[in-house]
N, C-alpha and C positions, 0 to 999 in steps of 0.2 A: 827388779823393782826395789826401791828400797823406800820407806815410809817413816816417819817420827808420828808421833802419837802421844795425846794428854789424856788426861779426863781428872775432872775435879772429883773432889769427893762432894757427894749432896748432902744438904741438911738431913736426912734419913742417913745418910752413913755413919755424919758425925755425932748423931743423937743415937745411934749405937755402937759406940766407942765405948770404952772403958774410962770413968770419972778421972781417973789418976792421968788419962795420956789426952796431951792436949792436941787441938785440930789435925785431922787428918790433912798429910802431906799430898799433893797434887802428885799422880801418878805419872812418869813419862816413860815413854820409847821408843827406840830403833829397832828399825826389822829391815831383812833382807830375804829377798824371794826370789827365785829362778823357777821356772816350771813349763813345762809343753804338753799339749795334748793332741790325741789322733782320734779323730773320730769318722764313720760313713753312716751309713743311710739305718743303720740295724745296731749300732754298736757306738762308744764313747768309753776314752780312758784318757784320764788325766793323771800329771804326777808332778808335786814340787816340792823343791825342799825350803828349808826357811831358819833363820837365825834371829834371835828376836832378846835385846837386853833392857828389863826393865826395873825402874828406880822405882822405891813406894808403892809399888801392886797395892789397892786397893783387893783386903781380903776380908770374907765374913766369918768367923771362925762363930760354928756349931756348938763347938764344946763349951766353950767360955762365951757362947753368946755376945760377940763384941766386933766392930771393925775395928780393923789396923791396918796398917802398912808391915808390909813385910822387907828385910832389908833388899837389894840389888841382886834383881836374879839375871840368868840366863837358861833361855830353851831354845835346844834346834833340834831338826824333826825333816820327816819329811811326811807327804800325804801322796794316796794314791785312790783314787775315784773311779769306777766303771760304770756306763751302764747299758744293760743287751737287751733288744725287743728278741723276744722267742718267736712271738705271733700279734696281730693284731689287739689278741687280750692278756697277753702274758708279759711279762718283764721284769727283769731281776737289776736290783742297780748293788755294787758293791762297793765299801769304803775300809781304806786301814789306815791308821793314824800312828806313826812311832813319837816319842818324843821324849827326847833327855833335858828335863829341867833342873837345875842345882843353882844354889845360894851363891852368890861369887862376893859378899861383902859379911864382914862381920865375925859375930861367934860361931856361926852355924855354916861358913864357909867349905864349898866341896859337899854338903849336904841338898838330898834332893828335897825339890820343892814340895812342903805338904801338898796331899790330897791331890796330886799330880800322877797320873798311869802312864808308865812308858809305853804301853799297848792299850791302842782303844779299835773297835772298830763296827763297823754295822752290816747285814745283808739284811734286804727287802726283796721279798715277791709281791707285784701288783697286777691284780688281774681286772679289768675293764670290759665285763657284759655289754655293755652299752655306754655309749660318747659320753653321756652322765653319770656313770656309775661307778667305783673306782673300789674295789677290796684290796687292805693294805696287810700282809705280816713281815713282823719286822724283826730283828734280834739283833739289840745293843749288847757290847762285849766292852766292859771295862775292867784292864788288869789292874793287878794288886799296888795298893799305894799306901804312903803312911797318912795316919789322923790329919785332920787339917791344922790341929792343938800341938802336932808333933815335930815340931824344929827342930831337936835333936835327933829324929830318925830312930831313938829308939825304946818305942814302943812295940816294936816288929808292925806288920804290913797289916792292911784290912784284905781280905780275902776276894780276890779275882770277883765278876759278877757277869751274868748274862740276864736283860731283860728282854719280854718278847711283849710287845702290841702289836693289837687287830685294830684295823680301822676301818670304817667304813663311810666316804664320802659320796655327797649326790646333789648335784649341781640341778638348781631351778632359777631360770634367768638368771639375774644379776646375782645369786646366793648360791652358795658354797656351803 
């Protein structure tokens, strides 16, 4: 597959810019995707990989509280998706995300993209009592990245992270 892709910036983007840097530049890009999946009756895995180069990323940077454009990046990656019914109420779905993003224009050229992890990934167990009733735990896994303020790369890494939620869903009629 390959796709082009815009997005403007909004009036909330541009009213958090920095006074000094005028209108936010219209974002674009090219991607390309290949990917297959197998799956049967108990079981699902998908895998693709993907190239993706883009101009004026719309970015919110934390630090400095401001949007900008970041210069001409590139990220290619691949993703890889499962998910396996154990039993009627059991089911584990799992996801791992590689991704090497870096700067391909400018000062900071060959530098990787702030606030970007080359490793992310997720496991979920979901167990289902009943047709409406759904418990979720979950653990988010984002590796080590630099500041989102850090174009020069060096400021050394912010520190790997695991989050865990519980969820608990319960369907009545039309509600969720």
């Amino acid at each position: 597959r390959v796709a082009e892709g815009f997005r403007f910036a909004t009036p909330d983007d541009n009213n958090g810019r920095a006074s000094s840097t005028p209108f936010l530049r219209p974002q674009t890009s090219i991607s390309y995707e290949a990917g297959a999946e197998w799956s049967r009756h108990d079981a699902r895995v998908s895998y693709s990989v993907y190239r993706m180069e883009l101009d004026d990323e719309i970015l919110f940077d934390p630090i400095q509280y401001v949007n900008r454009n970041l210069p001409s990046s590139e990220r290619s990656g691949f993703v890889v998706d499962s998910a396996y019914t154990l039993s009627n109420e059991w089911s584990l779905l799992v996801n791992y995300h590689y991704l090497q993003a870096d700067v391909s224009e400018g000062l900071y050229r060959g530098n990787e993209v702030p606030f970007t992890s080359e490793h992310t990934g997720a496991f979920t167990a979901r167990f289902t009592p009943a047709k409406d009733l759904t418990f979720s735990l979950e653990s988010l896994y984002t590796g080590e990245r630099f500041k989102a303020d850090d174009d020069a790369n060096s400021a050394g890494k912010l520190e790997a992270m695991t989050l865990f939620t519980l969820s608990v869903a319960k369907e009545s009629g039309p509600w969720s």
